[in-house]
N, CA, C and O atoms as CSV, one atom per row, in Angstrom:
chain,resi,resn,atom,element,x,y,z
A,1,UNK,N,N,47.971,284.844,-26.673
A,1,UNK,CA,C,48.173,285.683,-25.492
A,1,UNK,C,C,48.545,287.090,-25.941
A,1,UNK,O,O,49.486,287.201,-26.727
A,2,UNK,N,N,47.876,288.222,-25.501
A,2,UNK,CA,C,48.277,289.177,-25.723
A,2,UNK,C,C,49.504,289.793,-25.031
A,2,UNK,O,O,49.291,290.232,-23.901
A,3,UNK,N,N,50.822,289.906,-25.543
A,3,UNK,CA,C,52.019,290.303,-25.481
A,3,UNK,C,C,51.941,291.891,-25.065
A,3,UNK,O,O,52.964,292.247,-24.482
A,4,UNK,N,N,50.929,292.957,-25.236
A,4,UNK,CA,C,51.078,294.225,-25.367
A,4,UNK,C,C,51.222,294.762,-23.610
A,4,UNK,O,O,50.384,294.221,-22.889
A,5,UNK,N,N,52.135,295.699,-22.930
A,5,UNK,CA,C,51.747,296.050,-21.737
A,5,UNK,C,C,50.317,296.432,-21.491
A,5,UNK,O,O,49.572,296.691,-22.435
A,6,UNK,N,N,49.964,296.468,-20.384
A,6,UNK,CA,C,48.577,296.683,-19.776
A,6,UNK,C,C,47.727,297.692,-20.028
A,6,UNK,O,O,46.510,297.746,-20.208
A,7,UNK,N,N,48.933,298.788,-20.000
A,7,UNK,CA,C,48.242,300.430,-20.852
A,7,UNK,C,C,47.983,300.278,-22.008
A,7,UNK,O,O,47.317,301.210,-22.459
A,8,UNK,N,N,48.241,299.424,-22.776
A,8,UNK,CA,C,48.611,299.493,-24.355
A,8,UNK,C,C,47.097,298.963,-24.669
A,8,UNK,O,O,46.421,299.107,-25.687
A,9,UNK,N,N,46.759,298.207,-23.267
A,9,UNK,CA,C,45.469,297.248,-23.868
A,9,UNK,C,C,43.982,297.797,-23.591
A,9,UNK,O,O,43.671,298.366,-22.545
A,10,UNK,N,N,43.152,297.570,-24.600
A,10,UNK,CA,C,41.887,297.800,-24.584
A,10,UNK,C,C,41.638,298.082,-23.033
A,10,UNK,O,O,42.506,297.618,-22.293
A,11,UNK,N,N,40.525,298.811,-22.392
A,11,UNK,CA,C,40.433,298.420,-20.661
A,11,UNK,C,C,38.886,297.623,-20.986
A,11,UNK,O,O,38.073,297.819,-21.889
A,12,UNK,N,N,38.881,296.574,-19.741
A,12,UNK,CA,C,37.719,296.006,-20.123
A,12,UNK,C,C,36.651,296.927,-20.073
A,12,UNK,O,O,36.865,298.095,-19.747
A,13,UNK,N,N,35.327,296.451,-20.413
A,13,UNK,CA,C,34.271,297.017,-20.775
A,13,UNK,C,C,33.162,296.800,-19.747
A,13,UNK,O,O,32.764,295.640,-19.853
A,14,UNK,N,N,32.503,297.476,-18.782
A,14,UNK,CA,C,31.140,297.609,-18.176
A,14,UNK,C,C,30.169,296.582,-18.613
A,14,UNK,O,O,29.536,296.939,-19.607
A,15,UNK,N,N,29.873,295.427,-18.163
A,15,UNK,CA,C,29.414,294.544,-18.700
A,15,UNK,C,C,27.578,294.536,-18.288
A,15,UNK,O,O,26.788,293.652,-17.957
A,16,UNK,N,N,27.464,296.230,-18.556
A,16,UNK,CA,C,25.862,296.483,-18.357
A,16,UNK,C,C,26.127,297.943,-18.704
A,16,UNK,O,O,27.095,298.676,-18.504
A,17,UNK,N,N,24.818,298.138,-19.354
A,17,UNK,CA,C,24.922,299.980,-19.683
A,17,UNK,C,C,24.571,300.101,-18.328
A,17,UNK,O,O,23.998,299.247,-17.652
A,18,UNK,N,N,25.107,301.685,-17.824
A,18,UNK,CA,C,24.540,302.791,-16.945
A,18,UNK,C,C,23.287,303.718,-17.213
A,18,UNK,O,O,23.490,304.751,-17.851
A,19,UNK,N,N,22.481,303.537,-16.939
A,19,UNK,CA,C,21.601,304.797,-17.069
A,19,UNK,C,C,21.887,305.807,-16.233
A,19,UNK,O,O,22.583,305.724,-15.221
A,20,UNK,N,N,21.101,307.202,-16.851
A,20,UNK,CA,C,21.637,308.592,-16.481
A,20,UNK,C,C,21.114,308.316,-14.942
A,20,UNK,O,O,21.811,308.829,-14.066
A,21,UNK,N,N,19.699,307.389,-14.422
A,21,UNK,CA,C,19.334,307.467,-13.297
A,21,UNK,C,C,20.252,307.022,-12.285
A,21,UNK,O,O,20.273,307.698,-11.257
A,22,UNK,N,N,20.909,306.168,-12.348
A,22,UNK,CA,C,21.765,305.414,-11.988
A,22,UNK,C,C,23.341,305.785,-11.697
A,22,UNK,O,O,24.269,305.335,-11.026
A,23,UNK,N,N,23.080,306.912,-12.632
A,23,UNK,CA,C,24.967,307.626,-12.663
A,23,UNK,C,C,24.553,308.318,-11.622
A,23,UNK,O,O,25.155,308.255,-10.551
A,24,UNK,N,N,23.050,309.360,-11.865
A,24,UNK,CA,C,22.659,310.527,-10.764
A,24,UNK,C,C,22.621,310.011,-9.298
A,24,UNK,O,O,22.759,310.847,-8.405
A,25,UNK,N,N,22.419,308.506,-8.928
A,25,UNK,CA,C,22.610,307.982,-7.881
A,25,UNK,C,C,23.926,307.345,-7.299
A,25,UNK,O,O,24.028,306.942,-6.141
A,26,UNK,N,N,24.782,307.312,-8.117
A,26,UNK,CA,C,26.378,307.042,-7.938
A,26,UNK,C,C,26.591,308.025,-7.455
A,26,UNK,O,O,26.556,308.229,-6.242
A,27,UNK,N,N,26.974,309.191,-8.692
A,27,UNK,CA,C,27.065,310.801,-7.999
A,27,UNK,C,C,27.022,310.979,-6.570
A,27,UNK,O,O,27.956,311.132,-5.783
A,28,UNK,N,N,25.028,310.905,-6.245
A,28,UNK,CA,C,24.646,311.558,-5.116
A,28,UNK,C,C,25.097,310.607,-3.687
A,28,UNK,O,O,25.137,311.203,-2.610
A,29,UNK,N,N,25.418,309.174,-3.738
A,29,UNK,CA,C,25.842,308.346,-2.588
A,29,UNK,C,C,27.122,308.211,-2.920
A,29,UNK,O,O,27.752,308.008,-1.882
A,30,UNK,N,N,27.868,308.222,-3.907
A,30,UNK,CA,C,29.616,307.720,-3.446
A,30,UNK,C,C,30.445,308.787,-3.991
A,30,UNK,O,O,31.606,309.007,-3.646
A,31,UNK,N,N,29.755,309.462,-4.899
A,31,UNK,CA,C,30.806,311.118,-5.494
A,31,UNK,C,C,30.356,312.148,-5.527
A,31,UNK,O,O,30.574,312.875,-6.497
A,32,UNK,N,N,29.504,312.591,-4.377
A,32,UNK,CA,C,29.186,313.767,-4.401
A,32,UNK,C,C,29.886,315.303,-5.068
A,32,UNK,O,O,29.260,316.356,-5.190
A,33,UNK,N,N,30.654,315.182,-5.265
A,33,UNK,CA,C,32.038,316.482,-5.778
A,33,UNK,C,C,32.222,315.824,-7.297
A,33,UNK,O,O,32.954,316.446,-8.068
A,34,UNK,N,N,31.597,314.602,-7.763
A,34,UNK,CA,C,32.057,315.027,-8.788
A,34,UNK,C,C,30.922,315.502,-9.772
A,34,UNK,O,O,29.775,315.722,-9.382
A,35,UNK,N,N,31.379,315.658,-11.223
A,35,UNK,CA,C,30.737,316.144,-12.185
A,35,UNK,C,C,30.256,314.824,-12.648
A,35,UNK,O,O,30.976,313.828,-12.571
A,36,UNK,N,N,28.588,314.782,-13.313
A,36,UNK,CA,C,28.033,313.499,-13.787
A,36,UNK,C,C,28.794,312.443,-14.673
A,36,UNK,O,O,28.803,311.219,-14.538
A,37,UNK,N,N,29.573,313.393,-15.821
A,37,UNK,CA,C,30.567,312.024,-16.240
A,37,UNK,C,C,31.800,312.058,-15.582
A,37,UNK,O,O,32.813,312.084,-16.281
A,38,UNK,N,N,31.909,312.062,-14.227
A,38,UNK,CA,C,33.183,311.717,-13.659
A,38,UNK,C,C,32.685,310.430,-12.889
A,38,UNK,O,O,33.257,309.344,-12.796
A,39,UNK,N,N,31.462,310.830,-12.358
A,39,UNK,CA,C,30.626,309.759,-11.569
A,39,UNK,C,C,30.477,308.888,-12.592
A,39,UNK,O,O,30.823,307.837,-12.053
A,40,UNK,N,N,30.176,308.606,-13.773
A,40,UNK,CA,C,30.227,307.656,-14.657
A,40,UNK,C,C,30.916,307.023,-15.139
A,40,UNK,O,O,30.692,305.826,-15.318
A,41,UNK,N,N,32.221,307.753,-15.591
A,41,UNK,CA,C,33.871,306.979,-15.742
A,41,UNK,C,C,33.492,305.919,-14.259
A,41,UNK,O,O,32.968,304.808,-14.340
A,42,UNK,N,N,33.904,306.592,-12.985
A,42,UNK,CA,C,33.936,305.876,-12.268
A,42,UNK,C,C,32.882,304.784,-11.508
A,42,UNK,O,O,33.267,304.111,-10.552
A,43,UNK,N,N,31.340,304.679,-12.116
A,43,UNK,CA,C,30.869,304.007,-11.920
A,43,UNK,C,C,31.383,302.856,-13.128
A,43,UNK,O,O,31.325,301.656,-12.863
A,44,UNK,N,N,31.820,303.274,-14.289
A,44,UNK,CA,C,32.162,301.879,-15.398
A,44,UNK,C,C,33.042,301.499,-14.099
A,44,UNK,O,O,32.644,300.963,-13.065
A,45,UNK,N,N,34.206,301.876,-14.397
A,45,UNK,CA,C,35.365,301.475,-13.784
A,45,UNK,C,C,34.986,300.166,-12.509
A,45,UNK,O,O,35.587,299.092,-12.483
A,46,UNK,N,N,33.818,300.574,-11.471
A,46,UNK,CA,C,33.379,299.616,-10.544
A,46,UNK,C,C,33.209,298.150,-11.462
A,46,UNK,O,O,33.726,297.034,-11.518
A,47,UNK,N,N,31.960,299.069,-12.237
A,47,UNK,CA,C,31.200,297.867,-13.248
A,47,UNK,C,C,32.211,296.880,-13.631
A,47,UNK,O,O,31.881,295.707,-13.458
A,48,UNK,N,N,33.226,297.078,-14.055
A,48,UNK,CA,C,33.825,296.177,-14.970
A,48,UNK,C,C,34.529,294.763,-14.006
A,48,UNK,O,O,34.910,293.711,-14.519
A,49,UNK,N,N,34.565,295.108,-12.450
A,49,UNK,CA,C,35.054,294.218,-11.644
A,49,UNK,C,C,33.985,293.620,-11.125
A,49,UNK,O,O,34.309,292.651,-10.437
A,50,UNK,N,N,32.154,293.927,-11.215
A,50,UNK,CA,C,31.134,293.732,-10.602
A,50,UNK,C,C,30.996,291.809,-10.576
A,50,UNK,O,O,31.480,291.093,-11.453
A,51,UNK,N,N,30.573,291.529,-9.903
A,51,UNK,CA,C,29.978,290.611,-9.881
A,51,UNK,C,C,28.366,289.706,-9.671
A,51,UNK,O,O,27.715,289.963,-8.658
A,52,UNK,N,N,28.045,289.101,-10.263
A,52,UNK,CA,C,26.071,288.926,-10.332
A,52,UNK,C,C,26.322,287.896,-9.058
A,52,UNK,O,O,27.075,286.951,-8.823
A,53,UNK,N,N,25.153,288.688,-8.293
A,53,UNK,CA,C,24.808,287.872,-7.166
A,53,UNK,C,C,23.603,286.445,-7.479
A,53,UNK,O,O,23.077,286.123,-8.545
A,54,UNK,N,N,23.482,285.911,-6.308
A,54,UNK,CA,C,22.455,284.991,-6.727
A,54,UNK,C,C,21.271,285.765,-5.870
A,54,UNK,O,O,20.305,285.118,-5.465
A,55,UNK,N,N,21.362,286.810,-5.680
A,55,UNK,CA,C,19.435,287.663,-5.119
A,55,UNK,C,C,19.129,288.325,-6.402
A,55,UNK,O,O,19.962,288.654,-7.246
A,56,UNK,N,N,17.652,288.512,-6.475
A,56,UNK,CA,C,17.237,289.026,-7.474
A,56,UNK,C,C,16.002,289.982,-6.719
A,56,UNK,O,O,15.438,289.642,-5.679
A,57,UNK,N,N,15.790,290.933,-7.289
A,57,UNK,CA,C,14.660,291.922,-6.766
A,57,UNK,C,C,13.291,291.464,-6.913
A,57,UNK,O,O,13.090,291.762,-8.090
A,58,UNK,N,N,12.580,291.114,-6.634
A,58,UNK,CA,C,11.087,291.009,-6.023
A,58,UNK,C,C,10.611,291.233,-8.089
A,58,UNK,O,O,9.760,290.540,-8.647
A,59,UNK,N,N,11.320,292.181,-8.690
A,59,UNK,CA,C,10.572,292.116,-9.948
A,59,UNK,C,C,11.757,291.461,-10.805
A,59,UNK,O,O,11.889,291.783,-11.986
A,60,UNK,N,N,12.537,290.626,-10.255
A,60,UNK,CA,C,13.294,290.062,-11.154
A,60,UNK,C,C,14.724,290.220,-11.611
A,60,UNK,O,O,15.485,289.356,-12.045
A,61,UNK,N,N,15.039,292.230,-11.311
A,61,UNK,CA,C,16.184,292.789,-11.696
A,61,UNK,C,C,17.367,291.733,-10.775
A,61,UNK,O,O,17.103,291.164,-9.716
A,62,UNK,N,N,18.460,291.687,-11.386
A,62,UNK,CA,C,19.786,291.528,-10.836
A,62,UNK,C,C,20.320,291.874,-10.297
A,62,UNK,O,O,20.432,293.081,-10.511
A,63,UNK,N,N,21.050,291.433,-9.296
A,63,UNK,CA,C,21.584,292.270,-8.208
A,63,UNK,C,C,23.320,291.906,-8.241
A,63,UNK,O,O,23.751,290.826,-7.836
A,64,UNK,N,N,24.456,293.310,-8.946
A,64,UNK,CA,C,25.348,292.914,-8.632
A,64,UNK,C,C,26.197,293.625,-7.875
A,64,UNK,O,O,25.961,294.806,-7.620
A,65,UNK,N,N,27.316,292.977,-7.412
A,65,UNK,CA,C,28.530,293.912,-6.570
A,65,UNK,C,C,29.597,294.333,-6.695
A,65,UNK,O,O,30.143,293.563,-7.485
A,66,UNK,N,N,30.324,295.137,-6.397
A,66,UNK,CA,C,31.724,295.627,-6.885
A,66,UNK,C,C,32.115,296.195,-5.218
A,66,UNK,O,O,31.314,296.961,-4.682
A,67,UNK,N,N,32.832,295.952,-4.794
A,67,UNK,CA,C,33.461,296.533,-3.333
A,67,UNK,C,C,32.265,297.199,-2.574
A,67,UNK,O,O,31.428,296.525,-1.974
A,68,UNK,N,N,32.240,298.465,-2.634
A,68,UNK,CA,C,31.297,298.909,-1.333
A,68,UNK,C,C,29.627,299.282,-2.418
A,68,UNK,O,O,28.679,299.951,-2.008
A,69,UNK,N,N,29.724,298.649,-3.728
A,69,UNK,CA,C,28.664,299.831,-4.264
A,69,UNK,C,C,28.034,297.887,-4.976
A,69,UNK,O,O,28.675,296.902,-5.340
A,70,UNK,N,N,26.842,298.122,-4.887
A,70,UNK,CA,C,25.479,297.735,-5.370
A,70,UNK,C,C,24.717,297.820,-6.454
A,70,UNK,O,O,23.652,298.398,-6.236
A,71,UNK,N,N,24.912,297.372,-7.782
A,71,UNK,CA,C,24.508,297.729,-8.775
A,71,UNK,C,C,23.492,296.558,-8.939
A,71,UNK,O,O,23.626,295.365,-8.669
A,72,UNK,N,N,22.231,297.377,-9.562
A,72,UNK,CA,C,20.576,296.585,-9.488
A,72,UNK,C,C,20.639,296.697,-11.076
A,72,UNK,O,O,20.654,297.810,-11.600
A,73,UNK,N,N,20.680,295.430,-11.902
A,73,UNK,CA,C,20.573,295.532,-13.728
A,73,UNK,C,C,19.740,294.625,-13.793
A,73,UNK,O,O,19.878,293.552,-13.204
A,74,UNK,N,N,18.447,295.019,-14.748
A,74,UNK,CA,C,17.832,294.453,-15.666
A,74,UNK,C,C,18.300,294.039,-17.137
A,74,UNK,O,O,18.727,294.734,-18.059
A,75,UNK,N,N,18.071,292.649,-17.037
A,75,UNK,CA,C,17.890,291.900,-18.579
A,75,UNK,C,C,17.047,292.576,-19.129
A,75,UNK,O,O,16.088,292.858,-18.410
A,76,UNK,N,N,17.011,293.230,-20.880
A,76,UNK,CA,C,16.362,293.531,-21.457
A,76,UNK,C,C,16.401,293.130,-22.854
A,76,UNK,O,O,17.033,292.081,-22.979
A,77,UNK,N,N,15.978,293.563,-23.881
A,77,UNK,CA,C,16.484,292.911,-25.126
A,77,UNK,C,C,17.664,293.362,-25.944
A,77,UNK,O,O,18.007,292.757,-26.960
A,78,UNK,N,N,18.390,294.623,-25.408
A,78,UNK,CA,C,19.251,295.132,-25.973
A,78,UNK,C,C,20.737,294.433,-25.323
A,78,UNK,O,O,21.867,294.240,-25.773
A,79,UNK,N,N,20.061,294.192,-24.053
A,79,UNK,CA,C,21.325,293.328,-23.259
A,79,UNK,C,C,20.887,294.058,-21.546
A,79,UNK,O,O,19.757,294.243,-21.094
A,80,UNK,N,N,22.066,294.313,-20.967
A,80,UNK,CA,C,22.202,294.576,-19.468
A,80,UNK,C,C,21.676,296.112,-19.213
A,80,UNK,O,O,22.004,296.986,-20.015
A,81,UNK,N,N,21.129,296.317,-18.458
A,81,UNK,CA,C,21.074,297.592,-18.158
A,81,UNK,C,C,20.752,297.729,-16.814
A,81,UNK,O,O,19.686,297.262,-16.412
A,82,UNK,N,N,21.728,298.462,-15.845
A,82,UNK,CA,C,21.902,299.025,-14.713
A,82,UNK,C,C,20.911,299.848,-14.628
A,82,UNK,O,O,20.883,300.729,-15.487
A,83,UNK,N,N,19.697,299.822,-13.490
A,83,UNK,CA,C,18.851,300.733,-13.365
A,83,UNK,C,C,18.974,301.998,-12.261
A,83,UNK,O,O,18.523,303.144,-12.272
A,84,UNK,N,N,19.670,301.365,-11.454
A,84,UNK,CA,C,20.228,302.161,-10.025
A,84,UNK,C,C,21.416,301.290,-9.663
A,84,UNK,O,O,21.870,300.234,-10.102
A,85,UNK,N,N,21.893,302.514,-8.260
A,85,UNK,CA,C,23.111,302.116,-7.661
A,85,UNK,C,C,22.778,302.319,-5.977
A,85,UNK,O,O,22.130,303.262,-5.521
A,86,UNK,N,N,23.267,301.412,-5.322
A,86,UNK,CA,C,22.958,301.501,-3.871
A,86,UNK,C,C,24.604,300.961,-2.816
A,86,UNK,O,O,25.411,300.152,-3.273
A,87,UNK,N,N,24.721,301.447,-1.804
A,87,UNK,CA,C,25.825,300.987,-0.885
A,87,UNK,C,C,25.173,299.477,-0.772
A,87,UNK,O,O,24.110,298.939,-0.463
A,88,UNK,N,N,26.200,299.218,-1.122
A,88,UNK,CA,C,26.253,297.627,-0.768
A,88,UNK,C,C,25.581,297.191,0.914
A,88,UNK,O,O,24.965,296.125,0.941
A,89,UNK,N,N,25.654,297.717,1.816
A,89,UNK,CA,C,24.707,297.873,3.029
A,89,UNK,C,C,23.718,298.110,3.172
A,89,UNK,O,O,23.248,297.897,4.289
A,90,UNK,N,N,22.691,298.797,1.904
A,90,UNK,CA,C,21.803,299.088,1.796
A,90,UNK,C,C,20.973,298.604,2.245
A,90,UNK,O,O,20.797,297.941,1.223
A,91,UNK,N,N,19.780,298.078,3.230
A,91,UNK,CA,C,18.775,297.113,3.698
A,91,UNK,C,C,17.642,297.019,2.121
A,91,UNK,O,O,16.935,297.944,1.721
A,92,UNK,N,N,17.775,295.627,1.474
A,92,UNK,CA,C,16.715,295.544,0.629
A,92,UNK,C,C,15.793,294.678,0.932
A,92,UNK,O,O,14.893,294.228,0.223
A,93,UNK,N,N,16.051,294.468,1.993
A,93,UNK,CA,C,14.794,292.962,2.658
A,93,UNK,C,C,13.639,293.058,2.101
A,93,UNK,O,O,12.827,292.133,2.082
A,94,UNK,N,N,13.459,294.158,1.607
A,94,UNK,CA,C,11.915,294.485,1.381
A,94,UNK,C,C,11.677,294.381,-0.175
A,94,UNK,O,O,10.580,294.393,-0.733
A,95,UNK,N,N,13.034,294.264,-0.824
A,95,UNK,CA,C,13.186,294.349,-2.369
A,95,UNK,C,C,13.976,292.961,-3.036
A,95,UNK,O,O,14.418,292.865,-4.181
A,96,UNK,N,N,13.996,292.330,-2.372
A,96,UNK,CA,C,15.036,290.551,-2.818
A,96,UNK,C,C,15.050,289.624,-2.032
A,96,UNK,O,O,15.204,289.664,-0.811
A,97,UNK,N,N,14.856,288.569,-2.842
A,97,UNK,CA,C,14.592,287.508,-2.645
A,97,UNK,C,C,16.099,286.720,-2.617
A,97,UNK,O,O,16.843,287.370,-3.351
A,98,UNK,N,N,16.855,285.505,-2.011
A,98,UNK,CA,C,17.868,285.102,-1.877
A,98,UNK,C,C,17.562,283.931,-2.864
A,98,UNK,O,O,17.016,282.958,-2.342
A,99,UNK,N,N,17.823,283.859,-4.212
A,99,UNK,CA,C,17.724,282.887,-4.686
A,99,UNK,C,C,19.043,281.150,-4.609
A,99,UNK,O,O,19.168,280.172,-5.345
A,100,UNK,N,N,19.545,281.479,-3.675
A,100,UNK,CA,C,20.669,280.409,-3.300
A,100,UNK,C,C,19.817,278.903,-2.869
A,100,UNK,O,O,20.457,277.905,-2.536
């Protein structure tokens, strides 16, 4: 068990890269005011609480969630990669399939 206070400890890790497309769409729907790596700190920060849904996009990508924001990641061979970001309200009827 790690004994160290909470600050002391590693913070978890984004368990999918961000692409720049993807930060530029964080930015432009949930942080408009900020600067691109502020929108990125704070898109990890979502990431790291995200969770994988069971819908998947019409081409396969992943669909996960974190509170109000929507993160769409493709499996690739390097590992996870976040391709875009959408409000969790977003209508994708037209883009996922409910695999449940």
């Amino acid at each position: 068990m790690d004994h160290r206070k909470a600050s002391q400890r590693k913070p978890r890790e984004a368990p999918f890269y961000i692409t720049t497309h993807a930060q530029q769409r964080f930015q432009e729907r949930f942080a408009p005011g900020f600067t691109l790596a502020q929108a990125l700190r704070e898109a990890k920060a979502l990431a790291t609480q995200a969770e994988r849904t069971d819908q998947r996009t019409l081409s396969g990508d992943e669909i996960w969630i974190s509170g109000e924001v929507r993160f769409l990641v493709r499996r690739e061979k390097r590992g996870l990669t976040c391709i875009t970001i959408f409000p969790k309200d977003t209508d994708l009827d037209n883009w996922i399939e409910d695999l449940t």
